[in-house]
Structure formats: C-alpha cells, structure tokens
LOSE-255257 format. One line per 4 residues: their letters; for each residue x, y, z of C-alpha. Coordinates in Angstrom, 1 decimal, always signed. Layout:
BEGIN
A	X Y Z ~ ...
***
This chain:
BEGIN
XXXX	+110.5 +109.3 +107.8 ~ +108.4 +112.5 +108.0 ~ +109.0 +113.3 +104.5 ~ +110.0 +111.6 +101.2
XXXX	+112.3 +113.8 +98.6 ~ +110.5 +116.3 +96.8 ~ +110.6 +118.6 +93.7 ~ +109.2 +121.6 +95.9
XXXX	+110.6 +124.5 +97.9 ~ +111.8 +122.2 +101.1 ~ +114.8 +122.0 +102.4 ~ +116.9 +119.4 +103.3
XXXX	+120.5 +118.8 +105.3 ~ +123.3 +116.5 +104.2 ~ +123.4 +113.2 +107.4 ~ +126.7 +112.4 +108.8
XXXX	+128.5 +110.1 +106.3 ~ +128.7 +107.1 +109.0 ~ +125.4 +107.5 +110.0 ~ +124.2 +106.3 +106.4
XXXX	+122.3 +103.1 +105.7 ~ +122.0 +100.5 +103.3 ~ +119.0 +99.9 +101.0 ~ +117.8 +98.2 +97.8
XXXX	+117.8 +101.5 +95.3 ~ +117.3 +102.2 +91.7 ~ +118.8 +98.5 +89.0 ~ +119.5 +101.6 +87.1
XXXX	+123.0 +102.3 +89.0 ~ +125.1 +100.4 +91.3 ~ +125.6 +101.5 +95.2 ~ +129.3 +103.0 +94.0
XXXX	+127.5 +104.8 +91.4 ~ +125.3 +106.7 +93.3 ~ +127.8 +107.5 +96.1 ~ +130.3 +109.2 +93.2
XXXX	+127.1 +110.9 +91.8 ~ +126.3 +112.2 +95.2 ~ +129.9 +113.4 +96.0 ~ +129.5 +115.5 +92.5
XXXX	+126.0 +116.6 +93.7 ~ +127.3 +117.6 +97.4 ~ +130.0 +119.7 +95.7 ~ +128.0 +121.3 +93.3
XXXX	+124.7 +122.0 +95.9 ~ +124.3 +125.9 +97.4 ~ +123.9 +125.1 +101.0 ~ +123.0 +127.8 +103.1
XXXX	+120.9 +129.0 +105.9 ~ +117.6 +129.6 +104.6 ~ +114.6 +131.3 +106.4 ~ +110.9 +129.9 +106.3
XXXX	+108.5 +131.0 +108.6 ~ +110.4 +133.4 +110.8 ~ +112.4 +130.2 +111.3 ~ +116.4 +129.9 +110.2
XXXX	+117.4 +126.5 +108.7 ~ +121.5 +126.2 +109.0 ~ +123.0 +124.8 +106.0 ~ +120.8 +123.4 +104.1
XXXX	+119.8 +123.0 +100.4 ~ +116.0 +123.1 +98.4 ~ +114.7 +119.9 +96.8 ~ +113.4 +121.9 +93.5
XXXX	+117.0 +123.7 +93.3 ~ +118.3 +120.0 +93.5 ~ +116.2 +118.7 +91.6 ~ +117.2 +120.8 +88.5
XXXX	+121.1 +120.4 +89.6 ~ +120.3 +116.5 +89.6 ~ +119.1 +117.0 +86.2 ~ +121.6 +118.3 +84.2
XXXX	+125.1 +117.4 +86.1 ~ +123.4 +113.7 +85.5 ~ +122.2 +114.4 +82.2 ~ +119.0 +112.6 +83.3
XXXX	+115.8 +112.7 +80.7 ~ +113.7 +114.7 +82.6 ~ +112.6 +116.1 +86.4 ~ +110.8 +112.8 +87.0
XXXX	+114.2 +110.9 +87.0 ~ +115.9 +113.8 +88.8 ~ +113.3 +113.3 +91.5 ~ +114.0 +109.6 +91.7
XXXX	+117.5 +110.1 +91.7 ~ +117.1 +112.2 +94.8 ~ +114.8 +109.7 +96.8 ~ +117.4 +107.0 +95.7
XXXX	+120.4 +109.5 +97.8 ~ +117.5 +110.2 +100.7 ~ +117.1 +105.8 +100.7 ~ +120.3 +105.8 +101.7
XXXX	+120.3 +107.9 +104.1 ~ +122.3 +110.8 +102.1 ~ +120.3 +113.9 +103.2 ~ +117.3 +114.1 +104.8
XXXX	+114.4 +116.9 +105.3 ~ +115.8 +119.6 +108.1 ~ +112.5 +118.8 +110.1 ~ +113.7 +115.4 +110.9
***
C-alpha cells in the first residue's frame, strides 16, 4: 500500500466488493460489524469526481470529510477513533487511495 487512511484532503475510491480481503482488525468490533457500519458509511459518503492538480478523480470520496461522517453516524469519541475506524475499512480492503 502507497498510502494508509488519513484525516487529510485525499481521496479515496470504494474496491470492488469481491475483490476484498481478510485481516485481523480493531477487538473493538466483529468482522460483521464493521461490514454493516461500512454499508451505513457507503450510503451516507458524497462521492464524486473531484479535481486536484489539473487532474479529475472519478467518484471518489476525501478522508477528512470521512473522517467527520465516521465520527458522528458511529458516535465514536473523537477523530482519533474515526481515523481508526477508517484504516480498519481500508485493512480490509473497503476503499483504497485513488492513486493505487
């Protein structure tokens, strides 16, 4: 991996559902957890094109927008555990940054 999840103005792209991997992730939640969490967060996400660079990225979303979604549709304590929630989706192979 180029790039792990971050709380920044990046932007990142949803993988292929059955391209996704297994991994150990957070004893906080369950595998099943985190893939209903995601759905919730996939639904909720603005994806778009965005433009960086005189460069367009095709429907994508920014890690600090999901970072603050992550927060409250989890009602998680604080942007840390946002930010861990997202690198537990990117573990498994969730989303990934568009440069990959």
């Amino acid at each position: 991996r180029d790039h792990i999840f971050k709380d920044e103005m990046l932007f990142y792209r949803f993988a292929d559902v059955e391209q996704k991997t297994t991994c150990t992730i957070s004893e906080r939640y369950s595998g099943e957890d985190l893939e209903s969490m995601m759905e919730t967060f996939r639904e909720k996400v603005e994806i778009k094109d965005r433009k960086y660079h005189l460069r367009t990225y095709k429907d994508c979303f920014v890690g600090s927008d999901a970072v603050s979604l992550m927060l409250t549709l989890f009602d998680l304590a604080n942007r840390d555990e946002a930010l861990a929630m997202g690198r537990a989706f990117e573990k498994r192979d969730l989303f990934y940054h568009v440069t990959r």
